[in-house]
N, CA, C and O atoms as a GROMACS GRO file, in nm:
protein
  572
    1UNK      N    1   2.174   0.389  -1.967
    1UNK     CA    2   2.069   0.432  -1.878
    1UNK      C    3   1.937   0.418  -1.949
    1UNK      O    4   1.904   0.497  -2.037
    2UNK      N    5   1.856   0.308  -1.909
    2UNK     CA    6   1.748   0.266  -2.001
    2UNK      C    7   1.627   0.248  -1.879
    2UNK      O    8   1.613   0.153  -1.802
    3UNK      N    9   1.539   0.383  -1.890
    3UNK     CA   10   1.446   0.325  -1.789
    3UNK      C   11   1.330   0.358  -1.859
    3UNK      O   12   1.317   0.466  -1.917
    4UNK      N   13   1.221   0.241  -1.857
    4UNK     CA   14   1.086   0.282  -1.924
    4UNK      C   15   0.960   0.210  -1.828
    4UNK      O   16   0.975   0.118  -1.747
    5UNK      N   17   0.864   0.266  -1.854
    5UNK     CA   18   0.751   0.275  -1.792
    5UNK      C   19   0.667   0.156  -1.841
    5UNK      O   20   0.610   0.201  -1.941
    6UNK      N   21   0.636   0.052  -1.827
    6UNK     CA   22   0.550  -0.089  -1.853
    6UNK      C   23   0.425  -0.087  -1.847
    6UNK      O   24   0.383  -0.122  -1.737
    7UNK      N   25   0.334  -0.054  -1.934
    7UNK     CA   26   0.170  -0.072  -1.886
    7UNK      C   27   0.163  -0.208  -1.860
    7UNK      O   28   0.238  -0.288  -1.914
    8UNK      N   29   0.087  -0.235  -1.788
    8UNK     CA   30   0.058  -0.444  -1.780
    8UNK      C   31  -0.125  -0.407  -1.734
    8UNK      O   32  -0.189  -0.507  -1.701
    9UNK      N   33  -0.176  -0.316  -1.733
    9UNK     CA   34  -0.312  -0.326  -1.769
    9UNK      C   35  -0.322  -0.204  -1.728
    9UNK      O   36  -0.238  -0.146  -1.659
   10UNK      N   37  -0.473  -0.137  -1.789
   10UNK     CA   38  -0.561  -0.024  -1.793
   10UNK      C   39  -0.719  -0.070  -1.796
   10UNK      O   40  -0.761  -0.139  -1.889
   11UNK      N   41  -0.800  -0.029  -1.694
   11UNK     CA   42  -0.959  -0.076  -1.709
   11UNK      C   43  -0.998   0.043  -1.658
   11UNK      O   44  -0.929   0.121  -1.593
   12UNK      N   45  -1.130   0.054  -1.696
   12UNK     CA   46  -1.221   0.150  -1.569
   12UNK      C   47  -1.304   0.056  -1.513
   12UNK      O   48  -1.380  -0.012  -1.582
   13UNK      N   49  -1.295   0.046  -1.367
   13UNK     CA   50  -1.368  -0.019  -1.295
   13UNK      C   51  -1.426   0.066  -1.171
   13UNK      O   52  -1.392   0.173  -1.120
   14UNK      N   53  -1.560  -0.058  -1.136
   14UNK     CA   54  -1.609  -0.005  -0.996
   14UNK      C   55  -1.455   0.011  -0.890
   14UNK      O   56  -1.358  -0.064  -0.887
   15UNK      N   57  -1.479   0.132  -0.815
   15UNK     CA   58  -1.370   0.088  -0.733
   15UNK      C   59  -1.418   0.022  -0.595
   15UNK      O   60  -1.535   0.027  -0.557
   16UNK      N   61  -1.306  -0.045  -0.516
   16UNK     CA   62  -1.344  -0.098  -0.404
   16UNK      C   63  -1.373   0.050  -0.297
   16UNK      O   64  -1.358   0.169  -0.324
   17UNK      N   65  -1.424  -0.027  -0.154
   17UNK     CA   66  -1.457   0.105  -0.068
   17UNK      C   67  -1.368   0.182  -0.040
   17UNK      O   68  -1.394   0.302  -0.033
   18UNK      N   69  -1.236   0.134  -0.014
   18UNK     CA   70  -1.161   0.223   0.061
   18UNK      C   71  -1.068   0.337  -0.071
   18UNK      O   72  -1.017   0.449  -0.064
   19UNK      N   73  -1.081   0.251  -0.161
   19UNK     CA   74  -1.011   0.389  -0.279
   19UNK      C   75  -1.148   0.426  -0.365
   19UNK      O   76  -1.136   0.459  -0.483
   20UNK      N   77  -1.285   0.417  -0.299
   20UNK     CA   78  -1.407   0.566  -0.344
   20UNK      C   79  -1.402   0.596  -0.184
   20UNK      O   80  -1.472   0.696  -0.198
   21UNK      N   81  -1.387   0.594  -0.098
   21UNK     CA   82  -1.316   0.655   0.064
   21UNK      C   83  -1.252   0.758   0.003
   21UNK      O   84  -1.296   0.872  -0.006
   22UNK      N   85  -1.097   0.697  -0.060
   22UNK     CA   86  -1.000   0.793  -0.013
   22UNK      C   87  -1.007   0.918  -0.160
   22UNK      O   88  -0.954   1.029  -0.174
   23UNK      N   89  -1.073   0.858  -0.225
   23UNK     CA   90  -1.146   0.958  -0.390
   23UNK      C   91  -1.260   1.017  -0.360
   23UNK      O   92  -1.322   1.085  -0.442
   24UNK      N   93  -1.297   0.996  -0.241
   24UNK     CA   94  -1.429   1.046  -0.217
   24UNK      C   95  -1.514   1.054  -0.342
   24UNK      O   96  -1.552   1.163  -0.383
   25UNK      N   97  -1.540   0.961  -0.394
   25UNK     CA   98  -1.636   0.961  -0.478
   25UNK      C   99  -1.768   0.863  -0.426
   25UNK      O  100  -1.773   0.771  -0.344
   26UNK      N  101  -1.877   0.933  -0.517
   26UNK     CA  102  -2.016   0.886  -0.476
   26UNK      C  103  -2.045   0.741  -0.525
   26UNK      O  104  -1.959   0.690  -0.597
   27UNK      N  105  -2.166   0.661  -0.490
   27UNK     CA  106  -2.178   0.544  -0.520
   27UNK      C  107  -2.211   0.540  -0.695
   27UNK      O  108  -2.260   0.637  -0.752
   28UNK      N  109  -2.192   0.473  -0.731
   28UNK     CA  110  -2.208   0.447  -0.906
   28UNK      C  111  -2.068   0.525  -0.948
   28UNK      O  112  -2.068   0.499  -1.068
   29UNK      N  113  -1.959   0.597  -0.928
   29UNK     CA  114  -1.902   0.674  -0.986
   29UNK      C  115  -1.743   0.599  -1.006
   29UNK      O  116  -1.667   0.578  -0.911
   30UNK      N  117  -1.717   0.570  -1.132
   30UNK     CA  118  -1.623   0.467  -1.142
   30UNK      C  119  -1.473   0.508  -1.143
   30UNK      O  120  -1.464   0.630  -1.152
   31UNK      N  121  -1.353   0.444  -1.136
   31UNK     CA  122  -1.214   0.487  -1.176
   31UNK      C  123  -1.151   0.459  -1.268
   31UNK      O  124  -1.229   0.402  -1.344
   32UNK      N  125  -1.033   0.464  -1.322
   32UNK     CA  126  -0.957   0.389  -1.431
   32UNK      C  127  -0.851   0.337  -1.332
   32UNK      O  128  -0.802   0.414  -1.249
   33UNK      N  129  -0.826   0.247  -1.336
   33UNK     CA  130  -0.727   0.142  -1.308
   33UNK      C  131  -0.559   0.115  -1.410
   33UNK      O  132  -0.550   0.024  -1.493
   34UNK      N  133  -0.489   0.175  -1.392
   34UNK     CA  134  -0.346   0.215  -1.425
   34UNK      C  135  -0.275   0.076  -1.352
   34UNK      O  136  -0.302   0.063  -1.233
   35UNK      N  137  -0.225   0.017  -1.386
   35UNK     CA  138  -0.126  -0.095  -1.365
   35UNK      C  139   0.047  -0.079  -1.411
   35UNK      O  140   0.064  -0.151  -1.509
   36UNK      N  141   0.135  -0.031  -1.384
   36UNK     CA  142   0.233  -0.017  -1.462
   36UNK      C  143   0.388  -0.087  -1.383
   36UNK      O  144   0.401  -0.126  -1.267
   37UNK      N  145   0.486  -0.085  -1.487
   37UNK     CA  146   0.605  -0.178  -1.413
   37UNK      C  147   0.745  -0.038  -1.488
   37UNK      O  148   0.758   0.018  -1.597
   38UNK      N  149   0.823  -0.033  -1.353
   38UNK     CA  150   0.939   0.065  -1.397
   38UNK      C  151   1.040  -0.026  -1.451
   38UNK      O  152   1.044  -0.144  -1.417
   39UNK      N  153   1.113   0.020  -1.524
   39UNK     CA  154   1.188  -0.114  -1.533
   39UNK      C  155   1.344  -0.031  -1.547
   39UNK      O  156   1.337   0.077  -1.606
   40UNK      N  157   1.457  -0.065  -1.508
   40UNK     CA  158   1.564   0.030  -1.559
   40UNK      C  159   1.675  -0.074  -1.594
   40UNK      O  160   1.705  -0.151  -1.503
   41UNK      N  161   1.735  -0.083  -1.707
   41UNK     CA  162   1.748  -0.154  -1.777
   41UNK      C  163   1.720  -0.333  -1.731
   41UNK      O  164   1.796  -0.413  -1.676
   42UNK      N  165   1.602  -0.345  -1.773
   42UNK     CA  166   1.508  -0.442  -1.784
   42UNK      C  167   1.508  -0.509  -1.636
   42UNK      O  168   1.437  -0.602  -1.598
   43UNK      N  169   1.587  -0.451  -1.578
   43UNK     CA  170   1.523  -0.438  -1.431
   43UNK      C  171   1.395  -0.388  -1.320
   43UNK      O  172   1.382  -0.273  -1.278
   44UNK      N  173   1.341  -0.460  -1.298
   44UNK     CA  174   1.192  -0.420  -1.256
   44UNK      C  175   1.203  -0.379  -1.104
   44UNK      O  176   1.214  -0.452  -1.006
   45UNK      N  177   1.196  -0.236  -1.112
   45UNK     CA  178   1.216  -0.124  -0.991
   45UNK      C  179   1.130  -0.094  -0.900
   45UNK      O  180   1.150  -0.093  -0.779
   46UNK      N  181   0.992  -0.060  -0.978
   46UNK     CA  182   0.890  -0.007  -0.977
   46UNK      C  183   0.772  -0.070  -0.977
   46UNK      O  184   0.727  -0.054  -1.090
   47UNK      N  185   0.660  -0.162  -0.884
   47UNK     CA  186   0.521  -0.228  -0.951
   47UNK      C  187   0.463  -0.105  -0.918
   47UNK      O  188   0.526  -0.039  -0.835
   48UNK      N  189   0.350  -0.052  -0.967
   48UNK     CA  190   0.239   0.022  -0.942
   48UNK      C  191   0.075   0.052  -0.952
   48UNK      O  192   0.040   0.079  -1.067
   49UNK      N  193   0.004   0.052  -0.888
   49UNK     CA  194  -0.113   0.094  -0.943
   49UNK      C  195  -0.172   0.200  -0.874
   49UNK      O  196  -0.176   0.226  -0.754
   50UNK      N  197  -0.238   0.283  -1.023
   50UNK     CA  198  -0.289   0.403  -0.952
   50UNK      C  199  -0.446   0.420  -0.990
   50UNK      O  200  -0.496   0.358  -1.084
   51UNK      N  201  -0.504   0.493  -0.921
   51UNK     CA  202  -0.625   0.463  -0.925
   51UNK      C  203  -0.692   0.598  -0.974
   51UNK      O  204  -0.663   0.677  -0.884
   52UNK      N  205  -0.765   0.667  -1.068
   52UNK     CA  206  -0.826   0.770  -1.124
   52UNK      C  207  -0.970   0.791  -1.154
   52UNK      O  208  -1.031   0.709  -1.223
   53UNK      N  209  -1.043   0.923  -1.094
   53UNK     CA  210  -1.166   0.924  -1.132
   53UNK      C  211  -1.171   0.941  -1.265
   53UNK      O  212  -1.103   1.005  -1.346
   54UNK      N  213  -1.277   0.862  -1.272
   54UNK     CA  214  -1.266   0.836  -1.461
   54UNK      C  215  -1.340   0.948  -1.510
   54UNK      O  216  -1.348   0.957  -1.632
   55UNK      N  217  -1.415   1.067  -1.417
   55UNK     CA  218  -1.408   1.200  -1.493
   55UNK      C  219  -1.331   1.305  -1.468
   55UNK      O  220  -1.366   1.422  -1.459
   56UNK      N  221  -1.214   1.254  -1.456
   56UNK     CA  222  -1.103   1.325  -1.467
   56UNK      C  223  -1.027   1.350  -1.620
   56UNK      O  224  -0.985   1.450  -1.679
   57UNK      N  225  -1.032   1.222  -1.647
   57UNK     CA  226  -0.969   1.210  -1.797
   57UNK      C  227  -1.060   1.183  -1.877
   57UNK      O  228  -1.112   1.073  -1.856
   58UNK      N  229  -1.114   1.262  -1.992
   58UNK     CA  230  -1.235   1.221  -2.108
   58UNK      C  231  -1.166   1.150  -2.188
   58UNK      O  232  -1.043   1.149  -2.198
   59UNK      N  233  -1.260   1.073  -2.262
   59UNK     CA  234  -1.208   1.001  -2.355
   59UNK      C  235  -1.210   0.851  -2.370
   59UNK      O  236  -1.274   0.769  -2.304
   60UNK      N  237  -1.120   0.829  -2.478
   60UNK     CA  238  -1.117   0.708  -2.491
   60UNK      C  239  -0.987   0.627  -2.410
   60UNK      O  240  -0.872   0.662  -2.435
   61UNK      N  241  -1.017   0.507  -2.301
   61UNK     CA  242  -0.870   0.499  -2.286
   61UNK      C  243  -0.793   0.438  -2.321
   61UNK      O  244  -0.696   0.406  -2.253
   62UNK      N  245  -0.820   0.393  -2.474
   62UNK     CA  246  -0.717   0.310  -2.553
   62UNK      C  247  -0.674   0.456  -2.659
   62UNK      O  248  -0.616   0.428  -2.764
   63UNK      N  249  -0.701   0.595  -2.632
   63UNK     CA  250  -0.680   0.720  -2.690
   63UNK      C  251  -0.560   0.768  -2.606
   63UNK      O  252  -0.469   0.828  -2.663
   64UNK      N  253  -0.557   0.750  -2.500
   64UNK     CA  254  -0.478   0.792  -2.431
   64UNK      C  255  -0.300   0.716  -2.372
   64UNK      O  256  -0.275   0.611  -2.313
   65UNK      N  257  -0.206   0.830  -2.422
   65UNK     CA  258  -0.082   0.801  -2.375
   65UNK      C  259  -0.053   0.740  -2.198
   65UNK      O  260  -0.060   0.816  -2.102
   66UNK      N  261  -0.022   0.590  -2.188
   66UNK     CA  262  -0.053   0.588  -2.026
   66UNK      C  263   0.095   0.540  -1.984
   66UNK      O  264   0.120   0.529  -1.864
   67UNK      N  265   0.180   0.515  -2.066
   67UNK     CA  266   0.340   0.497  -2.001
   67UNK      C  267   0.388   0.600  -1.984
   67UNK      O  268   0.502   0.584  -1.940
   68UNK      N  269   0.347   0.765  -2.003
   68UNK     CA  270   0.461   0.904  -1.971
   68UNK      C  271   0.388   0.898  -1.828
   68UNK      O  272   0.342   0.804  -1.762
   69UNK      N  273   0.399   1.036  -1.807
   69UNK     CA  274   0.398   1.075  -1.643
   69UNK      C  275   0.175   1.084  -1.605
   69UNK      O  276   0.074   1.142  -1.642
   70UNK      N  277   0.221   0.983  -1.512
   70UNK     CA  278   0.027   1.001  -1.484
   70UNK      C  279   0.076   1.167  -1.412
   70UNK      O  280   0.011   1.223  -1.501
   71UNK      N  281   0.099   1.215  -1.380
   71UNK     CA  282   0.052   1.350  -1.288
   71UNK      C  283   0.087   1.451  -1.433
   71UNK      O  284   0.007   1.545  -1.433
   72UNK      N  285   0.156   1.456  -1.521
   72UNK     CA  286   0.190   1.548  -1.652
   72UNK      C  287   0.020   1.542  -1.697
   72UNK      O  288  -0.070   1.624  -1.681
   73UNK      N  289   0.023   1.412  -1.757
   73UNK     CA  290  -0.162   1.395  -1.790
   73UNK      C  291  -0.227   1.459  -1.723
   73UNK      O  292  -0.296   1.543  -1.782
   74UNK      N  293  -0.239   1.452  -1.562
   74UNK     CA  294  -0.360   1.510  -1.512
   74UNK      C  295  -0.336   1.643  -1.522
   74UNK      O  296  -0.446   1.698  -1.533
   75UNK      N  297  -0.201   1.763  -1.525
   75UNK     CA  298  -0.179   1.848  -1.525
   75UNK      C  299  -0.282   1.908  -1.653
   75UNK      O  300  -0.372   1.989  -1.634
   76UNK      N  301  -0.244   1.847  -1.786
   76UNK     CA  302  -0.278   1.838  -1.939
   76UNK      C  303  -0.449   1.862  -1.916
   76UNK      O  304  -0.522   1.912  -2.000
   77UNK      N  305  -0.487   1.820  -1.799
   77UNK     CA  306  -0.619   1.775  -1.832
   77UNK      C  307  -0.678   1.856  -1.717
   77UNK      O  308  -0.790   1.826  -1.675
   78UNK      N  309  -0.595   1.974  -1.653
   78UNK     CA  310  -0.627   2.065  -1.510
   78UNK      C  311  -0.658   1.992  -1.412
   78UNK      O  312  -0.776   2.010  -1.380
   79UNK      N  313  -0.609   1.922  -1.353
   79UNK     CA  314  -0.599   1.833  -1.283
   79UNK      C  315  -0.455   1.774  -1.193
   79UNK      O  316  -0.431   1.661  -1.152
   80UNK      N  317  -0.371   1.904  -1.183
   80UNK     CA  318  -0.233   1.866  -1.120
   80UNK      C  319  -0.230   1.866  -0.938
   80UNK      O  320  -0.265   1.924  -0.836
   81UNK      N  321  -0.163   1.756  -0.992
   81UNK     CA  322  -0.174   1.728  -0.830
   81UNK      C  323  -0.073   1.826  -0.766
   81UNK      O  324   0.034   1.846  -0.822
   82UNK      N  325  -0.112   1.901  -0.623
   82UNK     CA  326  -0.029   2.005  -0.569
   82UNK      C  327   0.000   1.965  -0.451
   82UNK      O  328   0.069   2.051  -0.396
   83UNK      N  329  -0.031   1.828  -0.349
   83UNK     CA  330  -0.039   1.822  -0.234
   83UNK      C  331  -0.057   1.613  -0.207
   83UNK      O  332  -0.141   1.561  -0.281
   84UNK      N  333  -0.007   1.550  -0.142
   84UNK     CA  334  -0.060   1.454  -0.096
   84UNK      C  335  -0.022   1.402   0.065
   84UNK      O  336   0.073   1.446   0.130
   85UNK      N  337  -0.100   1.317   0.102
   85UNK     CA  338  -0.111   1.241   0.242
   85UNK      C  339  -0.055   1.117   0.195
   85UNK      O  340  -0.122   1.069   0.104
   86UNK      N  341   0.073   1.034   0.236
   86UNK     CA  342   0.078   0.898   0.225
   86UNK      C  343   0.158   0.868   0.343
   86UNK      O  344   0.213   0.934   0.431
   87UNK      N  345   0.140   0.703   0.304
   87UNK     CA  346   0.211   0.656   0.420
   87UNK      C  347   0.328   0.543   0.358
   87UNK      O  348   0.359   0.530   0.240
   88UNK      N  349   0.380   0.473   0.470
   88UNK     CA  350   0.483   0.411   0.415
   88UNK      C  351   0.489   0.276   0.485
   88UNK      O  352   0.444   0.289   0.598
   89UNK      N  353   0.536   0.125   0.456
   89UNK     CA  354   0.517   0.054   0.519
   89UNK      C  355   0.611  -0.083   0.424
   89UNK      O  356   0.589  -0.124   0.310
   90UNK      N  357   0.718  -0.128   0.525
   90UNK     CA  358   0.804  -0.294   0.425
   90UNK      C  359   0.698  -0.395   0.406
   90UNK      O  360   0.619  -0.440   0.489
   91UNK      N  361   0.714  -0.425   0.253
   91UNK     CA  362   0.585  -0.571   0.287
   91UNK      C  363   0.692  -0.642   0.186
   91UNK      O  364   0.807  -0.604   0.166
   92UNK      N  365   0.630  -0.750   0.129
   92UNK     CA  366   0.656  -0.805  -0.026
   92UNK      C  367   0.538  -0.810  -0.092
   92UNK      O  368   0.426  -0.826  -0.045
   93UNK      N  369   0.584  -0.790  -0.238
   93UNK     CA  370   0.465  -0.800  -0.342
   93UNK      C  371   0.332  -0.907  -0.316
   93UNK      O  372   0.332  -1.030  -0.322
   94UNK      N  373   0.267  -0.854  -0.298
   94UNK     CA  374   0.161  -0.982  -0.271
   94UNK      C  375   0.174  -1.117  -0.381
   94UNK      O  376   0.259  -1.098  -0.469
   95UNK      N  377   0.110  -1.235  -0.386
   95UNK     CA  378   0.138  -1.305  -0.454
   95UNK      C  379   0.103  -1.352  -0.575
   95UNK      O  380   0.164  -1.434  -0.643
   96UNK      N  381  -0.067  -1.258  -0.617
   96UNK     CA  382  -0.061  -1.278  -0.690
   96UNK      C  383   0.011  -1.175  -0.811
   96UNK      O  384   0.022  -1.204  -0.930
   97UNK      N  385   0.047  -1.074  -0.758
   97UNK     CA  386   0.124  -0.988  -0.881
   97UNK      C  387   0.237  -1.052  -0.892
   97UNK      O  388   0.282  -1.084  -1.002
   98UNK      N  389   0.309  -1.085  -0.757
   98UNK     CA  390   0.455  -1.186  -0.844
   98UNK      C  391   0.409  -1.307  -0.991
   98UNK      O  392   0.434  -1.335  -1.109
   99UNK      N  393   0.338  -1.337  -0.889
   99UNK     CA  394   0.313  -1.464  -0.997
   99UNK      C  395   0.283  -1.435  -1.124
   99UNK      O  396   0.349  -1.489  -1.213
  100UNK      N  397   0.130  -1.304  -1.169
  100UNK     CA  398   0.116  -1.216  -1.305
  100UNK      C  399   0.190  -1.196  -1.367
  100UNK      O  400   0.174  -1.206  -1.489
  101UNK      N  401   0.338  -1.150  -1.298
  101UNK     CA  402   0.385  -1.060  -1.355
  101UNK      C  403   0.531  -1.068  -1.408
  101UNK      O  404   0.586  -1.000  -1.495
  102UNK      N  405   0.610  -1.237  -1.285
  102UNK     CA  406   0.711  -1.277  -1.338
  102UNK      C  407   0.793  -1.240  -1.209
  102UNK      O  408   0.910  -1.277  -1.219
  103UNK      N  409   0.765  -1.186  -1.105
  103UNK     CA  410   0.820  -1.072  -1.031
  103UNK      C  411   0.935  -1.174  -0.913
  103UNK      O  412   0.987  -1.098  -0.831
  104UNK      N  413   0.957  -1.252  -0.903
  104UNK     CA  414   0.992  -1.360  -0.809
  104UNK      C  415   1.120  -1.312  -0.716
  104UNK      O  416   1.154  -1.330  -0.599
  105UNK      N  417   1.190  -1.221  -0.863
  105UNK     CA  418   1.320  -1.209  -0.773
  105UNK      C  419   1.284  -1.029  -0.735
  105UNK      O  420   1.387  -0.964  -0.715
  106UNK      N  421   1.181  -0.968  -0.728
  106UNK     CA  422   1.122  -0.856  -0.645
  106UNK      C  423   1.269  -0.792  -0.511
  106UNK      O  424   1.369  -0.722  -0.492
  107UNK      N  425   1.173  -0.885  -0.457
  107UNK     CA  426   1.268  -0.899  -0.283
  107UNK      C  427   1.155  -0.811  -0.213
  107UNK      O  428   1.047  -0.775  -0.260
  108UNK      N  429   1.216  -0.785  -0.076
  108UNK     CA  430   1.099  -0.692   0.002
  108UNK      C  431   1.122  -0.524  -0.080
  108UNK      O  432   1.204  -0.464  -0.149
  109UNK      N  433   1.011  -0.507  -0.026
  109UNK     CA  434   0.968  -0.361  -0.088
  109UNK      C  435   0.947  -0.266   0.027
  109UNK      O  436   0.916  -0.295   0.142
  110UNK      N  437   0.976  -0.119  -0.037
  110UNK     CA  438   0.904  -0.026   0.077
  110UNK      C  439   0.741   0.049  -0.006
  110UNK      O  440   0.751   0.123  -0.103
  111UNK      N  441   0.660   0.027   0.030
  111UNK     CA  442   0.512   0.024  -0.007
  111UNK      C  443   0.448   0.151   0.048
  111UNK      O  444   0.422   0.168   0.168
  112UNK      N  445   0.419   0.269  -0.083
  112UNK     CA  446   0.385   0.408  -0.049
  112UNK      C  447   0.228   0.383  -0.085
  112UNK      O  448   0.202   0.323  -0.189
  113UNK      N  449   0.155   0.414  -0.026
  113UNK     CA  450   0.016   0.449  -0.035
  113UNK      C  451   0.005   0.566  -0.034
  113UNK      O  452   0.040   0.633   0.063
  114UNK      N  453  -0.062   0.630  -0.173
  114UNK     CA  454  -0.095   0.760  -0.107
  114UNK      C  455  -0.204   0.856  -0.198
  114UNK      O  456  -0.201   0.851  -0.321
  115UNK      N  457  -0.290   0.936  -0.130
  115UNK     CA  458  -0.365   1.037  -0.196
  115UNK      C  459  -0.327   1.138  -0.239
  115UNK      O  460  -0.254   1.200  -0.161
  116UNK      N  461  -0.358   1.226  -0.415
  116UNK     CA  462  -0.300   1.329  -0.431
  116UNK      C  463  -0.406   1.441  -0.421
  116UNK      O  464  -0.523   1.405  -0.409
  117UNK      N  465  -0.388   1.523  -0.424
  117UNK     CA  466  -0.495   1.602  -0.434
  117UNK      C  467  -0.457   1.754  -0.495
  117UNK      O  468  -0.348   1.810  -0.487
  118UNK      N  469  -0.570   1.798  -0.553
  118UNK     CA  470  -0.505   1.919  -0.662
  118UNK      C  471  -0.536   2.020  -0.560
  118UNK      O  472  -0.576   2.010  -0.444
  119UNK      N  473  -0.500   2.142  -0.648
  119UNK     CA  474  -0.497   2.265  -0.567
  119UNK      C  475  -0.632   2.307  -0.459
  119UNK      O  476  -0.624   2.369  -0.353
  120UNK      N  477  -0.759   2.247  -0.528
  120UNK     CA  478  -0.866   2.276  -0.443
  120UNK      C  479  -0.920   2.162  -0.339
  120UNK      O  480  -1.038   2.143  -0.308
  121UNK      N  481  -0.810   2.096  -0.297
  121UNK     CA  482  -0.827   1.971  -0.167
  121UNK      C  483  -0.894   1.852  -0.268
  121UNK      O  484  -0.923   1.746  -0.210
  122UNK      N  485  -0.914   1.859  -0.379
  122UNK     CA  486  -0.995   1.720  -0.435
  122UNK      C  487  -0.923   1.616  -0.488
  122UNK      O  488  -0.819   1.642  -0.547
  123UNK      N  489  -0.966   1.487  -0.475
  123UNK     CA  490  -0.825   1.392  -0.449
  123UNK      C  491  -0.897   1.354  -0.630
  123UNK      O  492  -0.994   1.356  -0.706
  124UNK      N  493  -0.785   1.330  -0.615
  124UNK     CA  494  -0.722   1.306  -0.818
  124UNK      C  495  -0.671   1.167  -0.861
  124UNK      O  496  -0.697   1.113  -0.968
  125UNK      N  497  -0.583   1.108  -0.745
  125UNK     CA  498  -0.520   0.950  -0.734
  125UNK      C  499  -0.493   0.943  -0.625
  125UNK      O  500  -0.455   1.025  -0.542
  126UNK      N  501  -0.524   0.767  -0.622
  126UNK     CA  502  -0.489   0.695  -0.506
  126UNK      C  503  -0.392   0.579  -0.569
  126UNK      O  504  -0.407   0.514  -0.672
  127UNK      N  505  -0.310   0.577  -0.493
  127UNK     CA  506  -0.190   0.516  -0.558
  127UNK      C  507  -0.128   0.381  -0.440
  127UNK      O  508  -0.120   0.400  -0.318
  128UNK      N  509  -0.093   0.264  -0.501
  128UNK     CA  510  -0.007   0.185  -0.425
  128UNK      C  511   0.106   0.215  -0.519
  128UNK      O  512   0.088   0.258  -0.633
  129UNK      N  513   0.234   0.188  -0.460
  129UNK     CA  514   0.347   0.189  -0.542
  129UNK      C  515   0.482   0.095  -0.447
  129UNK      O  516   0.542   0.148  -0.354
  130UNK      N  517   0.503  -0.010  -0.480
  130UNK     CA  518   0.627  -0.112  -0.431
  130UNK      C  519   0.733  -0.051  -0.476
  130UNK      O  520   0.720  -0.021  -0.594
  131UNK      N  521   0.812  -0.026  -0.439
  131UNK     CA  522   0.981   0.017  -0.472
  131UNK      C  523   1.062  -0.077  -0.382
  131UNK      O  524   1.084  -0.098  -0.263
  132UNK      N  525   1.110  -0.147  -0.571
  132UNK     CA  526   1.177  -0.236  -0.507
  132UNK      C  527   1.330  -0.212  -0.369
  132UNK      O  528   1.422  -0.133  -0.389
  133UNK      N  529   1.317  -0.299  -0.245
  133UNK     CA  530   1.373  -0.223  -0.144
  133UNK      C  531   1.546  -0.236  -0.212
  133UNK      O  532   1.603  -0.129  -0.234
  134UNK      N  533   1.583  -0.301  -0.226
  134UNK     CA  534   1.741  -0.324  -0.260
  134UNK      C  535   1.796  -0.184  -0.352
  134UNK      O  536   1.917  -0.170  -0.369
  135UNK      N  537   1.693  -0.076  -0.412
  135UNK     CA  538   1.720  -0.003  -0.479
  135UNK      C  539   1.678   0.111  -0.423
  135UNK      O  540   1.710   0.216  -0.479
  136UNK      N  541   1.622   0.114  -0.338
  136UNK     CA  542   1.538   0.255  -0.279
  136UNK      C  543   1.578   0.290  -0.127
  136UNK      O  544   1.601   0.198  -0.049
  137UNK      N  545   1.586   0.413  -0.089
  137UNK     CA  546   1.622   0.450   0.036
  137UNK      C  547   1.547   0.582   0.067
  137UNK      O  548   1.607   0.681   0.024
  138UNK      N  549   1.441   0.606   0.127
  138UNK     CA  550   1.374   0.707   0.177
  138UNK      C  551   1.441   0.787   0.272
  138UNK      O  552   1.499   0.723   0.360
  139UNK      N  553   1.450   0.928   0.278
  139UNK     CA  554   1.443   1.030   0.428
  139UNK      C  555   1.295   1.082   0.403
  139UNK      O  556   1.228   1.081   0.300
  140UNK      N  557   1.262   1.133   0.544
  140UNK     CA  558   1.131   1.176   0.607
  140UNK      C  559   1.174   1.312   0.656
  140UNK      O  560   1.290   1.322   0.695
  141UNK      N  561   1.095   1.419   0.660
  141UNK     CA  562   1.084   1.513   0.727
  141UNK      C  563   0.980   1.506   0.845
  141UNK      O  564   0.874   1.511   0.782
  142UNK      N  565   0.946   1.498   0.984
  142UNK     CA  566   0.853   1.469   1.058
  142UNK      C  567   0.840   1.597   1.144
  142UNK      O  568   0.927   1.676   1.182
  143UNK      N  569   0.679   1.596   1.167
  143UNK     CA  570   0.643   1.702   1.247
  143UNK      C  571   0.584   1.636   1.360
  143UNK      O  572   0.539   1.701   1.454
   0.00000   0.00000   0.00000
């Protein structure tokens, strides 16, 4: 049982509109960009990227541990996420991450988008996350 967490990049960048939308953050105010691959025994489960206000986490981010748990960190750093809104939707990996990343034999995915937000409604990450479909099976609770 061998499952580990893959960084394949970390930046802080401008973010696009719709994840400073869903971060509600102001104009000039940047994120860190989390890129990571699950892999369980060297099987690639998991693509992800999550998206973070970059004054959430101080520091340096070649200082910082980014393959353990992003929500443990934000906890570490008062910042735990207690609540999110996502949605769900089959796609396949877009093309250029297959291609980045090696990803070919992927297959379709079920594709979670979603906002977290800590105890006082303020969103913390915005997250895409592919799970690969051949391995994953969701239930829903619906209201």
């Amino acid at each position: 049982y061998d499952t580990i967490n893959k960084v394949l990049s970390i930046a802080e960048e401008t973010p696009d509109p719709v994840i400073q939308q869903q971060l509600r953050l102001a104009d000039g105010e940047r994120v860190i960009r989390l890129e990571r691959l699950r892999l369980h025994n060297d099987v690639p489960l998991i693509y992800s990227l999550d998206y973070v206000p970059r004054g959430l986490l101080p520091g340096r981010l070649f200082d910082i541990e980014w393959s353990g748990s992003l929500l443990a960190l934000l906890e570490k750093n008062r910042h735990q996420p207690r609540m999110s809104a996502a949605s769900v939707s089959a796609v396949t990996l877009p093309d250029e991450i297959v291609q980045r990343n090696d990803l070919r034999d992927f297959g379709p995915a079920l594709l979670i988008t979603e906002t977290c937000f800590d105890a006082t409604g303020t969103p913390v990450v915005y997250a895409a996350v592919y799970h690969r479909g051949s391995h994953f099976a969701f239930s829903f609770a619906r209201r």
